[in-house]
C-alpha positions in Angstrom: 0.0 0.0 0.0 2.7 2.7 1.0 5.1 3.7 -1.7 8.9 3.4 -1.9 11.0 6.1 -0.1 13.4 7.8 -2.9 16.3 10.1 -2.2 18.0 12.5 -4.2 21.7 13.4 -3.8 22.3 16.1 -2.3 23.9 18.1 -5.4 21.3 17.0 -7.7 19.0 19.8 -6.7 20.7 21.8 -9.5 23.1 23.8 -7.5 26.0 23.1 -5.2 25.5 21.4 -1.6 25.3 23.3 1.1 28.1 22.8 4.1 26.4 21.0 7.1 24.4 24.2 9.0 24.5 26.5 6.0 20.9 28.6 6.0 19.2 28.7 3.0 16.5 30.3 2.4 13.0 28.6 1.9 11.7 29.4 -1.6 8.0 31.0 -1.8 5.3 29.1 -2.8 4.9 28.4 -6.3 5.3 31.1 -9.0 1.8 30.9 -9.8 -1.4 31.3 -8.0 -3.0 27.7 -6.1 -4.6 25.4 -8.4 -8.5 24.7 -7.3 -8.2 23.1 -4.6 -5.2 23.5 -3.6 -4.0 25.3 -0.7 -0.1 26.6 0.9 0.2 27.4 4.2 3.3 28.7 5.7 4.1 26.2 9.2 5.3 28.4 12.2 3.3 27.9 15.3 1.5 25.2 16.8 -1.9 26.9 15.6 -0.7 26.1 12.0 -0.9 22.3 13.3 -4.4 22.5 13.8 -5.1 24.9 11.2 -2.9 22.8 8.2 -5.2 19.3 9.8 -8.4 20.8 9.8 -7.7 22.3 6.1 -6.5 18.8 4.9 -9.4 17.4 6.3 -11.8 19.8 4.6 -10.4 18.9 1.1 -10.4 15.3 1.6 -13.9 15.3 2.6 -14.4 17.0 -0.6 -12.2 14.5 -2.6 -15.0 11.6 -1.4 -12.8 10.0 1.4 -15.0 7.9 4.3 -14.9 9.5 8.1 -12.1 6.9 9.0 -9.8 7.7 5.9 -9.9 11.4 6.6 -8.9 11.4 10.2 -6.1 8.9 8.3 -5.5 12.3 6.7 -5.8 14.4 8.9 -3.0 12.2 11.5 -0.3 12.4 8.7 -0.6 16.1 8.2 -0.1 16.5 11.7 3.1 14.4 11.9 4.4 15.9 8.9 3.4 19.5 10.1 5.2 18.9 13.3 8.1 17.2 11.8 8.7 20.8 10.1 8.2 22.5 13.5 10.9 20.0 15.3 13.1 20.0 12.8 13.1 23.1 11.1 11.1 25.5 13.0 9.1 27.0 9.8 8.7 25.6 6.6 5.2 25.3 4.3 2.3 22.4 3.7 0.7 22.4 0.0 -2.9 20.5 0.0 -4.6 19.6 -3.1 -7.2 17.4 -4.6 -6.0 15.6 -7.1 -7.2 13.1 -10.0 -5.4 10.3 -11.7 -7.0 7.4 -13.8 -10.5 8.7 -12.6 -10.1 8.4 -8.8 -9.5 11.6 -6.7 -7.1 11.7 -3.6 -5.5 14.3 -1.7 -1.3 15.5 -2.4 0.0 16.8 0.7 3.4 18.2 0.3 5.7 19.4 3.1 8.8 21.5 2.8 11.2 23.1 4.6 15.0 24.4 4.8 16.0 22.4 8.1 19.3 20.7 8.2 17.7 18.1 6.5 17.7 14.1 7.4 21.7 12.5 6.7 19.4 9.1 6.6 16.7 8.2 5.1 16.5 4.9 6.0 17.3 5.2 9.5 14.8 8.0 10.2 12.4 5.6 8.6 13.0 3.0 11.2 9.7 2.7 13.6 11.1 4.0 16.9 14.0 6.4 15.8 14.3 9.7 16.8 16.9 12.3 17.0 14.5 14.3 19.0 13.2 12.1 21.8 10.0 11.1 20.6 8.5 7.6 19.8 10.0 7.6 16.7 6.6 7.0 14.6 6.3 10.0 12.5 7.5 9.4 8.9 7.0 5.9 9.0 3.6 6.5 10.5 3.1 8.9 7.7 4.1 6.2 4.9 1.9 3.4 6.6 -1.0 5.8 6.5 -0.7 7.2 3.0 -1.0 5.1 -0.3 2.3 7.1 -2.1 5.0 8.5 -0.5 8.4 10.3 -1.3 10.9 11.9 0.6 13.5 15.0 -1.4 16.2 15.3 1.5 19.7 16.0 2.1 22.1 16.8 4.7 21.9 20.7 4.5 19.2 21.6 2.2 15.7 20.2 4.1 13.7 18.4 3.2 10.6 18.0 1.0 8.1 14.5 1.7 5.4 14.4 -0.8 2.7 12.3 0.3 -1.0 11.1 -1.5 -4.0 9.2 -0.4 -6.7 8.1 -2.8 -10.3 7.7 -1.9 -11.4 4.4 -2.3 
């Protein structure tokens, strides 16, 4: 059900890697204005938690998903939301409806410019955590979406892309 877990170097963004703790900058939102329905929402403050969830929610109910698949949703927004806040401190969530081969789902995609994870498939291990917690956020977040895909490198954040389809 969940989708493989792809990395990409961490030159291969299209520009030389940063140094470990080098800032860079998070880039805006797209260059273009949200698609309908889809939202961005800047991730600062614990009320963007709850703000991002409820959102998500929203959508997916709109995308057709049953009562138990949207508080599916609404749990892996959370986790990514407070990955960014954790890890990064600010960073952005885009959340879309989206259609492929007549179904609809939901794209949730979370970025920021934290130092970025040095391994992937450590931090994918159920019960690892460089911050002290249980250690069931992205792996919870891959067991409770159909796709997902993580853009990281030690650095230059992080970017997980994440889609459920209703069923």
């Amino acid at each position: 059900m969940s989708g493989p877990v792809r990395r990409r170097p961490a030159d291969a963004a299209g520009g030389p890697a940063l140094e470990p703790g080098a800032a860079q900058a998070l880039s805006p939102a797209p260059n273009r204005p949200p698609a309908p329905g889809e939202t961005w929402l800047s991730i600062d403050s614990d009320q963007d938690i709850v703000t991002a969830r409820q959102r998500g929610r929203a959508l997916a109910e709109q995308a057709g998903f049953t009562d138990s698949s949207l508080t599916l949703i609404a749990t892996a927004i959370s986790e990514l939301t407070r990955n960014i806040l954790s890890y990064a401190e600010r960073g952005e969530i885009s959340l879309a409806i989206v259609e492929q081969n007549g179904r609809k789902g939901i794209s949730v995609v979370a970025r920021d410019d934290g130092p970025g994870i040095p391994d992937v498939a450590r931090a994918m291990e159920i019960g690892f955590s460089t911050s002290g917690s249980l250690g069931l956020g992205l792996p919870g977040v891959r067991r409770l979406m159909d796709e997902f895909e993580i853009d990281t490198g030690a650095g230059r954040g992080t970017k997980v892309t994440a889609r459920k389809w209703a069923q």
